[in-house]
VEXDREN-2710 file (C-alpha; in Angstrom, 1 decimal):
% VEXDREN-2710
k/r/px/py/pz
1/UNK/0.0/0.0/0.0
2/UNK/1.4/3.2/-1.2
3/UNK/0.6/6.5/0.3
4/UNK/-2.1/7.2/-2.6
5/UNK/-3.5/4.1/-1.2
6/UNK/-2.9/5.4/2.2
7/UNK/-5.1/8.7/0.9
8/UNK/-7.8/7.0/-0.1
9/UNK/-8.4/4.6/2.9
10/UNK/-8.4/7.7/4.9
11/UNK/-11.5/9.0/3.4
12/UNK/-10.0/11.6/0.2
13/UNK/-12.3/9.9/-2.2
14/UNK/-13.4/11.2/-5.3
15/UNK/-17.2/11.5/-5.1
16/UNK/-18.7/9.1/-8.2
17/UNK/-20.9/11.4/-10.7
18/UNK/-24.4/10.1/-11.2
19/UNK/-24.9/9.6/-14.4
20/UNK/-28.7/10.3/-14.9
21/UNK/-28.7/14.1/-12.6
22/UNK/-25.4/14.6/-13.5
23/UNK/-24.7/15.6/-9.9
24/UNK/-21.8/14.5/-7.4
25/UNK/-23.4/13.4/-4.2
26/UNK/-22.2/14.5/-0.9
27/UNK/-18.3/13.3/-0.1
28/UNK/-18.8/10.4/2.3
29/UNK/-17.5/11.0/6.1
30/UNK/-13.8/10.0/6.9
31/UNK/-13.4/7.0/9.1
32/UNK/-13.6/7.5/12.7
33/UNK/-10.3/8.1/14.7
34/UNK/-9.4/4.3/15.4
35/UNK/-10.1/3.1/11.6
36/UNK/-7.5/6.1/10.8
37/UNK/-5.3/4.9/13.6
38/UNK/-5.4/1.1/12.3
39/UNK/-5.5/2.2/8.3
40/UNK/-2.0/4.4/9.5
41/UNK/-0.5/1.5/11.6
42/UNK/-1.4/-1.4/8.8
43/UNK/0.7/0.4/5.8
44/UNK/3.5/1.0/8.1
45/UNK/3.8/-2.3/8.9
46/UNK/3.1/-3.4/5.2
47/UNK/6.0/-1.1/4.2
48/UNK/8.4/-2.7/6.9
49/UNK/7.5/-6.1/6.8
50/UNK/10.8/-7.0/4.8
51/UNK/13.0/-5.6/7.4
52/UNK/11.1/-7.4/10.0
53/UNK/11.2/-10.4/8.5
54/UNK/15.1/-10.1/8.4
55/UNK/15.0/-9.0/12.1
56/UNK/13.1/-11.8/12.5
57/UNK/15.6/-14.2/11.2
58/UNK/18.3/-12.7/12.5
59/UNK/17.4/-13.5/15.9
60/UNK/16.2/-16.8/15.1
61/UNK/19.5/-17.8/14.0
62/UNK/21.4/-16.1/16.8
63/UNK/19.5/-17.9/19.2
64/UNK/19.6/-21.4/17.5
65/UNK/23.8/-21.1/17.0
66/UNK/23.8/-20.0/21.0
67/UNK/21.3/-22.7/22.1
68/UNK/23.6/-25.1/19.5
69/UNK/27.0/-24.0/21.9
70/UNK/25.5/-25.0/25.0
71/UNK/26.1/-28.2/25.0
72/UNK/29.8/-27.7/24.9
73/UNK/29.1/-25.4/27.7
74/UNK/27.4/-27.3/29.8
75/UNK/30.0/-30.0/29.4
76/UNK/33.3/-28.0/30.7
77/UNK/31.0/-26.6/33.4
78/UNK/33.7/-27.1/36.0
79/UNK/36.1/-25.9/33.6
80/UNK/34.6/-22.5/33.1
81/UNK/33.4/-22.2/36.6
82/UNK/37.3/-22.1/37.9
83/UNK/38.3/-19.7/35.1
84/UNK/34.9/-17.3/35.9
85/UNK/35.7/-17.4/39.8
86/UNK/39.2/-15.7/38.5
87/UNK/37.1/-13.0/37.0
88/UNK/36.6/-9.7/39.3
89/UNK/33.4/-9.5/41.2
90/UNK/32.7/-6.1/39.2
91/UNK/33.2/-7.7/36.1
92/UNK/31.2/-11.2/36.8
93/UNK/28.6/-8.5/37.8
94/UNK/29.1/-6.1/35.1
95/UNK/28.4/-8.9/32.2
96/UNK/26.1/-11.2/33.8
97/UNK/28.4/-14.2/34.6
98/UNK/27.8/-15.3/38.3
99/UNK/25.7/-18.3/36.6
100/UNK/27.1/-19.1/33.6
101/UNK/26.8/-22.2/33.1
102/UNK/23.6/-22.7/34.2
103/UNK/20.6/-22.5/31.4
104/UNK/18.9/-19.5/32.2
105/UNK/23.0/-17.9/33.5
106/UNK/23.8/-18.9/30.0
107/UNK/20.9/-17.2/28.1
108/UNK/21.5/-14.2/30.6
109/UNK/24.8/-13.4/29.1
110/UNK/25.0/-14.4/26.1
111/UNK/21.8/-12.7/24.6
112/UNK/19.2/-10.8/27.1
113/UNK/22.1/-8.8/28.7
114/UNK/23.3/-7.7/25.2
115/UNK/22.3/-9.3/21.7
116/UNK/18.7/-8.8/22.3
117/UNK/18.3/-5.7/23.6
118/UNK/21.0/-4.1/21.1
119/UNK/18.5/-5.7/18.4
120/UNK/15.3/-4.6/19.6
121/UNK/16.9/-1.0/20.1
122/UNK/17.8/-1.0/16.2
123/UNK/14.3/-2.3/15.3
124/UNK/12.7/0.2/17.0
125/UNK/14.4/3.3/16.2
126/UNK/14.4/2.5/12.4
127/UNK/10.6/2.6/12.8
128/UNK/10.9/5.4/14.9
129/UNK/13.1/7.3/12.4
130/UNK/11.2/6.1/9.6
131/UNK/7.8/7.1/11.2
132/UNK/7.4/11.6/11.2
133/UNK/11.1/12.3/9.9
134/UNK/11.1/9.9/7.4
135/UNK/8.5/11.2/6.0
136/UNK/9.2/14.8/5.9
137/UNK/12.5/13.6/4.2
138/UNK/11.0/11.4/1.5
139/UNK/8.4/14.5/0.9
140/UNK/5.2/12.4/1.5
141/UNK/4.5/14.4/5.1
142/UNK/2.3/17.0/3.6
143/UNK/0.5/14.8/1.5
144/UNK/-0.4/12.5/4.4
145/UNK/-1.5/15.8/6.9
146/UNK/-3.8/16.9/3.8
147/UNK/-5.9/14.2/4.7
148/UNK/-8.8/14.8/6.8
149/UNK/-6.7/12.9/9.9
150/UNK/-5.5/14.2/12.8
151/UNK/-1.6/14.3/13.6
152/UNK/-2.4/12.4/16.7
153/UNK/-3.4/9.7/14.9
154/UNK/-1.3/9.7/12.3
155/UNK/1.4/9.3/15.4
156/UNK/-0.6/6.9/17.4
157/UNK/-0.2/4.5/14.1
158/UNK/2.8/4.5/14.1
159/UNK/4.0/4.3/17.3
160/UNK/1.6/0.9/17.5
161/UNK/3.2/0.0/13.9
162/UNK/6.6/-0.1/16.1
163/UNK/5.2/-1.9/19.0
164/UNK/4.1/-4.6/16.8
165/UNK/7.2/-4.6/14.8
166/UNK/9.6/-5.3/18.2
167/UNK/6.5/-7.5/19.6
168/UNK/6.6/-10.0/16.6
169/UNK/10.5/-9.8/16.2
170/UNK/10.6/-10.8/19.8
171/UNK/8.3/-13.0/19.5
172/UNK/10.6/-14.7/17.4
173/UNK/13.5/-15.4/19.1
174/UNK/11.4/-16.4/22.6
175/UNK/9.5/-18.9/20.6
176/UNK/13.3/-20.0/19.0
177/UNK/14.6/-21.0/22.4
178/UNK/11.3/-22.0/24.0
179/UNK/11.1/-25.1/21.3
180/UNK/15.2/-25.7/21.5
181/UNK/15.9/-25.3/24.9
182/UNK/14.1/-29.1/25.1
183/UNK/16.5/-30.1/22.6
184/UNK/19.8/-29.1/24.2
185/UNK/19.0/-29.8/27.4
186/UNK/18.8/-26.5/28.5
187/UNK/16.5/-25.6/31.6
188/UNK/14.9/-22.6/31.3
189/UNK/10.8/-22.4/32.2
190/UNK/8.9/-20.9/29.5
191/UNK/7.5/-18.3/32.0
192/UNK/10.7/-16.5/32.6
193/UNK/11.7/-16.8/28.7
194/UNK/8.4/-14.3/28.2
195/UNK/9.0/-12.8/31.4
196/UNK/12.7/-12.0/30.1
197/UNK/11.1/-10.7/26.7
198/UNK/9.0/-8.5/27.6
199/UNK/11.4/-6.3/29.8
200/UNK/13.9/-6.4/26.5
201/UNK/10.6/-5.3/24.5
202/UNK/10.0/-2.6/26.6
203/UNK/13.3/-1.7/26.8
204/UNK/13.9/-1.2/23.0
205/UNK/10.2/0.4/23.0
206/UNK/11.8/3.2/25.2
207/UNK/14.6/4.2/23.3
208/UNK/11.8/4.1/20.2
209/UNK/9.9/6.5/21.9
210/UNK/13.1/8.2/22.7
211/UNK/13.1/8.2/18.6
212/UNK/9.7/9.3/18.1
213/UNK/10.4/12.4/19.7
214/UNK/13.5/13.6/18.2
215/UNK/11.8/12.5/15.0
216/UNK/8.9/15.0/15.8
217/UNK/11.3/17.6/17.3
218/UNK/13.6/17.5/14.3
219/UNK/12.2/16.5/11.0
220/UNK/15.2/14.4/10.7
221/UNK/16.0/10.7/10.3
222/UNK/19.6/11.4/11.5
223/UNK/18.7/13.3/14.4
224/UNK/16.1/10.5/15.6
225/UNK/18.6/7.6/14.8
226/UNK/21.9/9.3/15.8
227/UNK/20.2/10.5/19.1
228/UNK/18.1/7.1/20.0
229/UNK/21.7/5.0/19.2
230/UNK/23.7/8.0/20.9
231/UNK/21.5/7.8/24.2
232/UNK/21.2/3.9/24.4
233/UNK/25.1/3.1/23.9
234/UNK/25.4/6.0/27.1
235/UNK/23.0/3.9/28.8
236/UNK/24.4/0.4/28.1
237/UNK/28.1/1.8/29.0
238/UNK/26.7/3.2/32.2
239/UNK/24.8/-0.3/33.1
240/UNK/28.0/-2.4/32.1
241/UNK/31.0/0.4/33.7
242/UNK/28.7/1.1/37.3
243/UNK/29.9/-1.8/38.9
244/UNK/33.6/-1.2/38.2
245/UNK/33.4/2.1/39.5
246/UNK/32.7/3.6/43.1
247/UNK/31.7/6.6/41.6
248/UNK/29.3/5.8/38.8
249/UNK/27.5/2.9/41.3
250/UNK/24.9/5.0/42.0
251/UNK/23.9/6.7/38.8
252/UNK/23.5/3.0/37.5
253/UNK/19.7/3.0/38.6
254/UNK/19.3/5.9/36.2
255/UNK/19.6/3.6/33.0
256/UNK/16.7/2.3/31.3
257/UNK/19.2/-1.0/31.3
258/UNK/18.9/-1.1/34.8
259/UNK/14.9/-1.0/34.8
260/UNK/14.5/-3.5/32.4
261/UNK/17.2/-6.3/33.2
262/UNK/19.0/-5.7/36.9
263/UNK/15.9/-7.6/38.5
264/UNK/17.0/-10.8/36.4
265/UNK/13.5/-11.4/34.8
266/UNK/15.0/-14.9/33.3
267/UNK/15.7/-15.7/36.8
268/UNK/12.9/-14.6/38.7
269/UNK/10.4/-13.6/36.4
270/UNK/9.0/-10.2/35.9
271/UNK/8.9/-6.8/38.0
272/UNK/6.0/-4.9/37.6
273/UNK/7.8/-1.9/39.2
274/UNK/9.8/-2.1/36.4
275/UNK/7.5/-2.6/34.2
276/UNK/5.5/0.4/35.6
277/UNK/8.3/2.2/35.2
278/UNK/9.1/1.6/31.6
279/UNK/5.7/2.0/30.3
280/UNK/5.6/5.6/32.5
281/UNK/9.1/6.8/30.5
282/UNK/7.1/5.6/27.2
283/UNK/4.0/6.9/27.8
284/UNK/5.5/10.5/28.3
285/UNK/7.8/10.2/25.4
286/UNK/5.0/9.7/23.6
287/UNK/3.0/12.1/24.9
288/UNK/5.9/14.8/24.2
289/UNK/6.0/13.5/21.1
290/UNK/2.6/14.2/19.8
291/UNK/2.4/17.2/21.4
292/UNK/5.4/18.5/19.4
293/UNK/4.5/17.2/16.2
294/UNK/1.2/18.6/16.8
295/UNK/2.9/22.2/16.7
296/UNK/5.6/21.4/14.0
297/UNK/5.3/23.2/10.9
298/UNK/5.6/20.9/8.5
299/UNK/3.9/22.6/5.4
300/UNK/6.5/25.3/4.9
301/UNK/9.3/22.6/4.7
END
């Protein structure tokens, strides 16, 4: 569906001309706000649906090489257990590593601490770059705000488009290690693999949001993507380099890191504190969001 498409699902039709009075009858109503909301949300998604699919696949084979390596893992157990116990206490801490060895230690360090947040993070700020700035870029912005819709909703949709994109790329690489964990012999309960996935959802959802608004601020894909990366690697760094340091220790609990992943969901399932706070952040991202793309002049651009 192109954005033509996009203008006529939203209600811009041409009214037919009756052939016999040779009159146009009234233009029919646009749809209510939700049908805008869900006509916005299901072209984005059928615009990115090749790059989620390769999102998708990515972390379906990330997690089927990692659940393939355990084995060899489990097996020198005692091996890497003496050569971890070396390790600094900062750094053990720092990277996940007091339980290595163990299924759910294993899948801790290897790809909710890092591969899978880092992923989510890149799937949703390309939708969030891609959502207001890249429009303005690609000149299709004042085409789409013609359209009897309001900006709210053309946000809304989009902002859902991402949710579902990190949802179903998530989705992905839970259900990878759900069905292989069995076949490895890896012991992880399929309540703290979901529990583990949605904190790394809502943690990429965050710095999305994060991209939403520079996107609306700026009109600029760089600015929402340089910005969203530039803000989570300060956050990871801070997450991974506060245990190592007396001085930054306390500043850890300001990362979104730290919300989403010190409470060890894969270990003891989820924290709703957490989780309050995450959707809280994203809800007034959002909400900062619309209201400055609400105000943006975009015609005169």
């Amino acid at each position: 569906m192109n954005i033509v498409q996009t203008h006529e699902h939203l209600g811009a039709h041409r009214a037919p001309e009756d052939d016999a009075a040779q009159t146009a009858p009234s233009p029919a109503s646009p749809p209510s706000g939700p049908a805008q909301v869900a006509t916005i949300a299901s072209h984005t998604l059928r615009e990115r649906w090749r790059s989620l699919l390769v999102w998708s696949l990515g972390l379906v084979g990330i997690s089927a090489i990692e659940l393939a390596v355990y084995p060899s893992i489990q097996a020198t157990g005692q091996g890497w257990q003496a050569m971890l116990e070396q390790w600094p206490d900062a750094l053990k801490e720092a990277f996940r590593l007091d339980a290595y060895t163990s299924g759910a230690g294993f899948l801790n360090t290897e790809l909710f601490s890092m591969m899978f947040p880092i992923m989510l993070i890149a799937v949703a700020l390309g939708a969030a770059a891609a959502a207001t700035a890249g429009e303005e870029e690609r000149g299709t912005a004042d085409l789409l705000l013609s359209l009897p819709v309001v900006r709210g909703h053309v946000l809304t949709g989009k902002a859902i488009a991402m949710v579902l994109g990190v949802v179903v790329v998530m989705a992905a690489g839970a259900v990878t290690i759900v069905v292989g964990a069995p076949l490895v012999d890896l012991d992880v309960g399929v309540v703290e693999v979901v529990a583990a996935s949605v904190m790394t959802a809502l943690l990429g959802l965050l710095f999305g949001c994060v991209g939403l608004l520079l996107g609306a601020l700026t009109g600029k894909r760089a600015a929402a993507l340089g910005g969203g990366i530039g803000l989570a690697i300060a956050a990871f760094l801070l997450q991974v380099l506060a245990p190592m340091a007396d001085w930054l220790e306390p500043w850890q609990k300001v990362s979104p890191f730290s919300w989403a992943l010190s409470a060890d969901p894969l270990l003891n399932g989820v924290d709703w504190g957490d989780v309050g706070l995450l959707v809280a952040v994203c809800a007034l991202l959002l909400a900062a969001a619309a209201l400055v793309y609400h105000r943006r002049d975009i015609a005169g651009r």
